[in-house]
N, C-alpha and C positions, 0 to 999 in steps of 0.2 A: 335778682332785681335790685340788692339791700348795693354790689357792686357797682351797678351800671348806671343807677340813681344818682351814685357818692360821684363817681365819674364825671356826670354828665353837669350835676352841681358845680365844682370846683373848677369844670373847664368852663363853664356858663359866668361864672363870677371871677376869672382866670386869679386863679389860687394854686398858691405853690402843693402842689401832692407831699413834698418829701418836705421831714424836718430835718435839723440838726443832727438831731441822735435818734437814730430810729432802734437801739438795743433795747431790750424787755426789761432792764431796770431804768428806761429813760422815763419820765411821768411825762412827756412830751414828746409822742411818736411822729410826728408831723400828721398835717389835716386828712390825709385821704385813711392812714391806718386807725386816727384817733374817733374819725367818721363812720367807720363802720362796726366799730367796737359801742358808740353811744347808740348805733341804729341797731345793733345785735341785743341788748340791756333793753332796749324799748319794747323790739318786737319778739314778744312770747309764742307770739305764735308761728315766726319763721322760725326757731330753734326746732319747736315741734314740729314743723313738716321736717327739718333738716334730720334732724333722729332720726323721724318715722323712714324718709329715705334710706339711712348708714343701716336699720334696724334690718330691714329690708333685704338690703344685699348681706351683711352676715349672714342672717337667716338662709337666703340663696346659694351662699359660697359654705357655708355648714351642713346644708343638703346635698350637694355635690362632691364633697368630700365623704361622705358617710354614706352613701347610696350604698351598697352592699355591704359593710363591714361591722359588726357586731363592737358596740362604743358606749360610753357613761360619760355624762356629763355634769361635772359638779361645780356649785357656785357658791362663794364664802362673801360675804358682808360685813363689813365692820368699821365702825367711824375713830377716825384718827385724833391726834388730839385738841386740833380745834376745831371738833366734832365736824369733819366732813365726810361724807357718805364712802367707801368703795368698794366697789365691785371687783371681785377675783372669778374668772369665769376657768374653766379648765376643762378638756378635753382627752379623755383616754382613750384610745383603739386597742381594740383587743384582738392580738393574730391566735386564732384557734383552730 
């Protein structure tokens, strides 16, 4: 919806989509990519369904994968140095 909103905005008030410089060290992506990055920062709670979705189909494609094969799975944490969280997830199969 955070898409079709920005869309439907920009063409309703006919506003240019594309900037300039739309590369990731631009601080000016043009309106439609700069729009939905300020509407992603607002809503917490579309992040959270967005997870819960991606969480969903791993969880799915990790099940399907391991359906009969004897596995470990191991997960390392560790925050970087301007202390941001990350997650190492790792996957063993074991042919016995």
């Amino acid at each position: 919806m955070t898409i079709i909103e920005s869309v439907r905005l920009l063409y309703l008030q006919a506003c240019a989509f594309r900037g300039h410089d739309e590369s990731l060290p631009s601080n000016n992506r043009g309106n439609f990519v700069e729009m939905i990055r300020l509407r992603g920062r607002m809503n917490v709670d579309n992040q959270k369904e967005i997870l819960h979705i991606l969480t969903n189909k791993v969880r799915k494609n990790i099940c399907e994968e391991v359906r009969d094969v004897r596995f470990c799975i191991l997960v390392d944490e560790a925050k970087d140095v301007p202390n941001k969280e990350q997650i190492t997830i790792f996957k063993r199969f074991f042919d016995i």
